[in-house]
N, C-alpha and C positions, 0 to 999 in steps of 0.2 A: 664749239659744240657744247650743248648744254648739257648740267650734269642729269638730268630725266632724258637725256634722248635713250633709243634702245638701243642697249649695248648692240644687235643684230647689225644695226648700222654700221655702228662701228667696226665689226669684223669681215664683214659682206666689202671688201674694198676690190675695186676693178684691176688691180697690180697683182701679176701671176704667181710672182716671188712674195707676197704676204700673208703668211699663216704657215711656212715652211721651217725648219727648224735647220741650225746646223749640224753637221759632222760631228757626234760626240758630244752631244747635248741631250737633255731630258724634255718631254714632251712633258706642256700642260694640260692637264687630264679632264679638270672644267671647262678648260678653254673647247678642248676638240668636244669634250660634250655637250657645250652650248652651238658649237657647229654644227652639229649633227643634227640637233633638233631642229634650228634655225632651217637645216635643208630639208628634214620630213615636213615640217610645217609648209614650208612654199608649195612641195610636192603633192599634200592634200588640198594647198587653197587650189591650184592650176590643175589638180583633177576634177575638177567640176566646171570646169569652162570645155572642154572637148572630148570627144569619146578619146580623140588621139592622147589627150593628157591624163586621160584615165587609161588608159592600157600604158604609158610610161610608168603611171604610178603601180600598178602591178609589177611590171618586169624591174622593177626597182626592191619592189618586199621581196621577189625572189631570186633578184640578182646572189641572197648569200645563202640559198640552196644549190644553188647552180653554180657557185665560187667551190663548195664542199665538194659536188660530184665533180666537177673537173679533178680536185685535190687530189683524192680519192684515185680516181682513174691514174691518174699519172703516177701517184707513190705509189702504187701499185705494179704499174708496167713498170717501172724502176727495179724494186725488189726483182721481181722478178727476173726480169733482165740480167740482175746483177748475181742473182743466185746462178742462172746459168750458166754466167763468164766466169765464176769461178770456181765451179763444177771444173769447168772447160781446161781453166788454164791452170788448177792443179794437179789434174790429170796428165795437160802435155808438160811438166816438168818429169814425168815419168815415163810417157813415150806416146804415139801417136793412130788414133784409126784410120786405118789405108783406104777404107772404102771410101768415108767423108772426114777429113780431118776436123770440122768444127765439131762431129762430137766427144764428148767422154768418156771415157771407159767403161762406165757400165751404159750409156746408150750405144754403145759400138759394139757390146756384147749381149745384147737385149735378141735379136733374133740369129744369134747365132746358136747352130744343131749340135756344135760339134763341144758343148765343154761338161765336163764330169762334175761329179760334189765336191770330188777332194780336189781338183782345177775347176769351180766355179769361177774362178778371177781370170781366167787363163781363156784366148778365142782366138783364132789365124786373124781375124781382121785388126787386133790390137796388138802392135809391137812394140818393144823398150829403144829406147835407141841404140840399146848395145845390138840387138836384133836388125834394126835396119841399118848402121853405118859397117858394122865389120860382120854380120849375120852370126853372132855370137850370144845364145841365151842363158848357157850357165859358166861358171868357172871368173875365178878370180881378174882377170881384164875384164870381163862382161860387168863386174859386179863392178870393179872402180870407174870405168868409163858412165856406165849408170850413176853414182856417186858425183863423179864431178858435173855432169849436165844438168845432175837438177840441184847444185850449188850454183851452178853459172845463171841455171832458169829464175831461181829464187832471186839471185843478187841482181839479176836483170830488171824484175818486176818491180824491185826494190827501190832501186834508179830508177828509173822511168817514175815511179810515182811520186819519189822525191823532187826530181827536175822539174816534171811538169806544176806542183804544187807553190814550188821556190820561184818560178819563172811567170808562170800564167795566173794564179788564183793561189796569194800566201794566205787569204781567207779560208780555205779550203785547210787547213791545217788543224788534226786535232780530234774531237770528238763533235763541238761543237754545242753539247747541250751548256753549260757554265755561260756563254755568249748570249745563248735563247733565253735562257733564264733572264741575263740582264736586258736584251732586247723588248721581252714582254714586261720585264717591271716599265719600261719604258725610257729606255734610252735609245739614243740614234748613232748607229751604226753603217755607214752607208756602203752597201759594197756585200757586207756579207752575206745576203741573201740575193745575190745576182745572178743574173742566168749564166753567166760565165762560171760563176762560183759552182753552179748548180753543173754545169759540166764537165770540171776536173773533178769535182768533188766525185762525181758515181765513175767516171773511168780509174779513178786513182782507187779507188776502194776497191776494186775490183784486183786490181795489181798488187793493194798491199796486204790483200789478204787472200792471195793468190800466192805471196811470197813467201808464206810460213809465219812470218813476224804475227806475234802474240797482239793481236789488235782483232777485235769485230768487228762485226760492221751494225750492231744492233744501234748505236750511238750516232752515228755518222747518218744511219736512216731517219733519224729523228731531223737532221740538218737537213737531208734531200728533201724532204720533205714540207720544210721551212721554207725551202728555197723553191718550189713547186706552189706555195700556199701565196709567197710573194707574187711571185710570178704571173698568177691569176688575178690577186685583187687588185694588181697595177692595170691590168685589164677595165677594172668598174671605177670610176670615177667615185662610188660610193666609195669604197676604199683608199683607190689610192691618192684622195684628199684630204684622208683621216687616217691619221696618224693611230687613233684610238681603235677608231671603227676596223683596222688592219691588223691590230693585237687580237683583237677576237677572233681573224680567219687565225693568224700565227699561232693561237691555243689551239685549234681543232686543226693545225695540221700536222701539229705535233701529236696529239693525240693519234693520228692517222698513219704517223710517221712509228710509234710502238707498238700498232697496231701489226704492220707486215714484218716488224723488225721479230716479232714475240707470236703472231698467230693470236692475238687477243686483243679484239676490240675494249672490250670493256675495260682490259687492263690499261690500255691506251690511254683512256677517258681518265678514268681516275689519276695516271700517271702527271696528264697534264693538268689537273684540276689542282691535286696537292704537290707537285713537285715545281710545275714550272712556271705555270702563270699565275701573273701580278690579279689581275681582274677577267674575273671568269662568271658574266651574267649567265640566265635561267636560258635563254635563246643559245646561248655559246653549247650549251651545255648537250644541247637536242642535236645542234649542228653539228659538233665533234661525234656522237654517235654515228651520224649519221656517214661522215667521210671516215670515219672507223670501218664502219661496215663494209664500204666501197673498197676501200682500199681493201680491206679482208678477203674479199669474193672477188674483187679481183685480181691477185694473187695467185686466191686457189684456182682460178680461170688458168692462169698462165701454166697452172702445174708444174712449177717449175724440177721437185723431186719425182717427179716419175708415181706421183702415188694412185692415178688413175687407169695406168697399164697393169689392169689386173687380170688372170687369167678368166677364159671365156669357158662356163661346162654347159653341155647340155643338162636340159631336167632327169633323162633317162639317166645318164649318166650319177648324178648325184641319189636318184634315187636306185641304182645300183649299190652304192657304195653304202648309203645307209641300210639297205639290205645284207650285206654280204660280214660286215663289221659288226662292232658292237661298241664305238666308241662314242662319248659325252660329247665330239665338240672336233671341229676342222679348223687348225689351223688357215688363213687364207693370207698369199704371196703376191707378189706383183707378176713373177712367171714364173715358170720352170727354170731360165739360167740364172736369172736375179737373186732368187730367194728370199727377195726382203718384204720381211713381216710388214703385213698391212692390218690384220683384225684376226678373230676368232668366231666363229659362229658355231651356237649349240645344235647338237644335234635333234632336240626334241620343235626349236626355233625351224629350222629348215624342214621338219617334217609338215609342222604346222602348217609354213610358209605354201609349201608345195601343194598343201591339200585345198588351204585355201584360196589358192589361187585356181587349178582348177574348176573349182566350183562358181567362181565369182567372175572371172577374166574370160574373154570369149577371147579363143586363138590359142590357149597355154596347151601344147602337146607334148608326146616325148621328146620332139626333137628340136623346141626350143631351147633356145640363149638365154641361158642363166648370165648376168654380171653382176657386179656389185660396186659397179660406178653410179658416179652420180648422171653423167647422159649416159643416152645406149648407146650402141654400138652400133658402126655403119656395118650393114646387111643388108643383101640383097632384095631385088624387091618382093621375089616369090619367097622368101623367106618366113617364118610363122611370128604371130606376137612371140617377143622373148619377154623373159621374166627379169624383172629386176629385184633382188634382193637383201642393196643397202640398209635397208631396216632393218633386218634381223644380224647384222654386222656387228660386233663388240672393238672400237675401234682401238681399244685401250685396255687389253686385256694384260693382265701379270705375268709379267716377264724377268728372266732372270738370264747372268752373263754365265756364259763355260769357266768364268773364272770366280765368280761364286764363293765364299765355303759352303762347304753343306750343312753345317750349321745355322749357317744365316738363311739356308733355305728350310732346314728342317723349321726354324722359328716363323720364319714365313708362314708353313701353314697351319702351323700350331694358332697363330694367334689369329691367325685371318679366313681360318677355317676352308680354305682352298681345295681343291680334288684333281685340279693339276695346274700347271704351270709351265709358259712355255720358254724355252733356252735357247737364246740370241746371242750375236758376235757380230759388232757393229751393224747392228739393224738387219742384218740376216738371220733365218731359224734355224736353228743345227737340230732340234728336237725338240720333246716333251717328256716331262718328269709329272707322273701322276701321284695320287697320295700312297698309292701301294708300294711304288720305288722306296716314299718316303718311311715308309714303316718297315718297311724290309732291310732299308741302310742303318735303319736304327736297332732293328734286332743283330743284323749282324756287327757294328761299332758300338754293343754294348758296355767290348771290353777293351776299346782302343778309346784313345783321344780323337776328341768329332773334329779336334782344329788345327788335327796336321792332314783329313781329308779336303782336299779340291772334288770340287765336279766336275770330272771332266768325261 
């Protein structure tokens, strides 16, 4: 071979196993880059000889959009998934819903009539298993029998996830990001992103953080991810004959993978852009948003916290209430037994809302369905246009815990100039403390110490 022939030649060789790297070896990064071009180059001469080689050349530019939106889809149904098995199973280390045992505790007490504020936690269809083995709910046996089953629940899930990791997929061990890190600098790793990997790896996470042990899963989602990103470009020939061309899906599925673990796209991106990967072109960059987002929305699709079961009002009803009251702003819940804080909505925003909807929406009468999801609600079909609401929704409004000082809240709205504030206990609303509470605690604690007061 002479030294002016072109190099193309020489990598273009008919032997399956030539241009493959071994087990724990480092990719050549010119090498797979002169491959890549060498295959767009053929790509565009042979799309001009037939319409058929021109619609290949197409479904080729956008084989690595369509590599993202699978990405996406799937870390997504994953999260998901995964958030609700272990919803699920550390709830049944505590005891079990009689109607459908797959679900949780609070979806097993979601339409139930019968529980109070001060037993919000409490419904006939959820029982301890001191309740169902000896039908025993309070009192010293009840309490220790409770105690040891969900030590045995824990230590179980704990085993099991150990076994299966040691036995099936010792890959699967760990966090995972340190290994991505070095996989996109570009070393070869064979094994760790396999579909097998990719399968112990979301059942065991599910079990080891379902066990109690002090582990997330925000890290480990960055790994499913990886392993969902492989999985796909093994699918494209574009990929998975490039080594190189396969670190750019591995960036945007990591980014896709911080995406559902954090609820932030954006954060995602940038996560993968400065933390983890070696080489991250202008194209990677688009593409990563892109299965950011995917995975994002779909996530929030799967709902997996319950935060779309929000209570349903009629308009009569709300414009009742702003009648009858006098207050700046409603709290709004997921239901009446749940009570967990979803947003805030002012009161002057819903008056507006209401009027201008009237006047602009053909259909809005008294006896419409107000929500404040993101779809409507299934309704019958003689039913009226309902009104949806989410816009005038504060999904983030200031909140403060029953264990508080009042100090720290009176400085709260000293500095942040607030008019009220609402008081949560792990994501439930127990109340609202306005700025008048607030000036009133401080004419009366003008002569005491504000930091031996709690809010309670």
């Amino acid at each position: 071979m002479s030294v002016s022939g072109n190099l193309m030649d020489f990598l273009d060789e008919p032997f399956p196993d030539v241009g493959t790297y071994e087990d724990f070896h480092t990719i050549d990064w010119l090498r797979e880059k002169s491959r890549d071009t060498d295959r767009h180059r053929k790509i565009t001469s042979k799309s001009k000889e037939s319409v058929w080689e021109f619609i290949k050349g197409l479904l080729d530019a956008w084989s690595g959009w369509v590599v993202m939106l699978l990405i996406g889809l799937l870390a997504g149904t994953l999260a998901g998934v995964i958030d609700l098995a272990v919803d699920w199973m550390t709830d049944l280390k505590e005891g079990i819903c009689l109607s459908a045992f797959w679900y949780s505790h609070e979806q097993c007490c979601w339409t139930s009539t019968e529980t109070t504020f001060e037993d919000r936690d409490k419904c006939p269809l959820w029982q301890k298993w001191s309740e169902l083995l000896v039908n025993q709910s309070e009192g010293a046996s009840a309490y220790i029998l409770n105690y040891l089953l969900y030590i045995l629940w824990a230590l179980l899930f704990a085993f099991l996830a150990v076994s299966l990791v040691r036995v099936f997929a010792p890959y699967a061990c760990g966090s995972g990001i340190p290994e991505i890190k070095t996989i996109l600098s570009g070393f070869i790793i064979r094994g760790y992103l396999g579909k097998w990997t990719l399968l112990i790896k979301t059942v065991t996470l599910v079990l080891v953080v379902s066990s109690g042990l002090s582990l997330g899963k925000e890290g480990p989602l960055v790994h499913v991810a990886c392993c969902c990103g492989n999985f796909f470009s093994s699918l494209f020939s574009k990929y998975s004959k490039n080594e190189g061309k396969r670190r750019e899906v591995l960036s945007a599925a990591a980014a896709a993978g911080v995406s559902v673990a954090f609820g932030a796209p954006i954060g995602g991106v940038l996560f993968s852009l400065e933390e983890v990967s070696y080489y991250f072109p202008l194209k990677t960059l688009w593409r990563s948003f892109f299965a950011a987002l995917v995975a994002a929305f779909t996530l929030r699709s799967i709902n997996p916290f319950g935060n779309s079961r929000l209570v349903l009002f009629y308009v009569e009803d709300v414009e009742t209430l702003i009648k009858e009251t006098d207050y700046n702003g409603f709290p709004v819940v997921v239901s009446r037994d749940s009570e967990r804080l979803i947003g805030f909505a002012q009161r002057r925003e819903l008056i507006l809302a209401i009027k201008n909807a009237r006047q602009r929406q053909e259909g809005i009468v008294s006896n419409s369905i107000m929500y404040f999801t993101e779809e409507p609600p299934e309704l019958p079909a003689n039913s009226p246009q309902p009104l949806k609401l989410r816009r005038v929704l504060n999904l983030s409004p200031f909140t403060v815990t029953d264990h508080t000082p009042m100090e720290t809240v009176v400085d709260i709205f000293r500095k942040l100039g607030l008019r009220q504030c609402l008081v949560t206990r792990s994501g439930r609303l127990l109340g609202i403390i306005t700025k008048k509470d607030v000036l009133r605690h401080m004419a009366q604690m003008a002569n005491q110490d504000p930091e031996s007061i709690m809010f309670n």
